[in-house]
N, C-alpha and C positions, 0 to 999 in steps of 0.2 A: 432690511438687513438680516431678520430671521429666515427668513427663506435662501441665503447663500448659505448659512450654516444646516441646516436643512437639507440642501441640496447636494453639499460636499459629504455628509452624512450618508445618503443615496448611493451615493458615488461610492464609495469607501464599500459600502455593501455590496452591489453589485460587482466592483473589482475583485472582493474578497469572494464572491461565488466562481466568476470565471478562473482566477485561480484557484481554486480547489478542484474547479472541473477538468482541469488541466495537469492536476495531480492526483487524479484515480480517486477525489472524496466527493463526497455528496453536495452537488453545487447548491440543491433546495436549504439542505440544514446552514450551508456556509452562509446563503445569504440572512438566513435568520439571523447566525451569529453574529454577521457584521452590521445588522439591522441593528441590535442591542447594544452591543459594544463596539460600532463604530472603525477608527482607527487599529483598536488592538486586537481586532477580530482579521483586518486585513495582516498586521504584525504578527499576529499567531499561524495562519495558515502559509504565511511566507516561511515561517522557522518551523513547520512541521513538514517531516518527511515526503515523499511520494509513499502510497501505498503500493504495496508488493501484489500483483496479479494475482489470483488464484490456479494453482497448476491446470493444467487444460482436461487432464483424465479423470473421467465422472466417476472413474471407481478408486479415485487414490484418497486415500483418508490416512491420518499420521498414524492410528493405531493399530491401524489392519496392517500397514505395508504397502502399499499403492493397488492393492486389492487382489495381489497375486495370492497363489501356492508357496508356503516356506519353500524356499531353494537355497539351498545350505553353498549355493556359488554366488549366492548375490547378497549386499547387503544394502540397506537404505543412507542415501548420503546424508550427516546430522542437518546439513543446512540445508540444501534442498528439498529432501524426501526423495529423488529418484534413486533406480536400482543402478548399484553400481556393483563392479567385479569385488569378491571379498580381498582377492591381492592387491589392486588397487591404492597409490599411495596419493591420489588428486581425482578428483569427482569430473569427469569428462562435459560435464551437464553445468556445473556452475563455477568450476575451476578453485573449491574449496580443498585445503590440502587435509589430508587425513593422517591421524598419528601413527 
């Protein structure tokens, strides 16, 4: 009888890895989690978000500017970080609206 609860334990861990692997987290660390805590390890990584990609350009970092030259015609989207036109009243890139 201890090895069903044992096994359903397993189970739980393993599910809780393939989802997280499936929403951009670390399927190694998830299965630990769900190793330990079980059920509430698969219950947490269901109610945790998708992680957001990383921008694809190796020179974009939030405090440089996405790694350009100041250009007094472009300014960085708050939500995104890409350049967008300073007239601009909506971010063409992730459809965030600008005040």
């Amino acid at each position: 009888m201890m090895w069903i609860g044992a096994f359903a334990w397993a189970v739980c861990a393993v599910v809780t890895a393939i989802i997280a692997g499936s929403r951009d987290r670390n399927p190694i660390a998830w299965l630990g989690i769900g190793a330990v805590i079980g059920i509430f390890g698969l219950i947490l990584v269901i109610a945790l978000p998708a992680v957001r990609p990383a921008p694809s350009s190796s020179l974009h970092h939030p405090l440089i500017g996405a790694g350009r030259k100041h250009d007094a015609s472009v300014r960085d989207c708050p939500d995104c970080r890409e350049a967008i036109s300073i007239s601009a009243s909506k971010c063409e890139h992730c459809g965030f609206r600008l005040a």
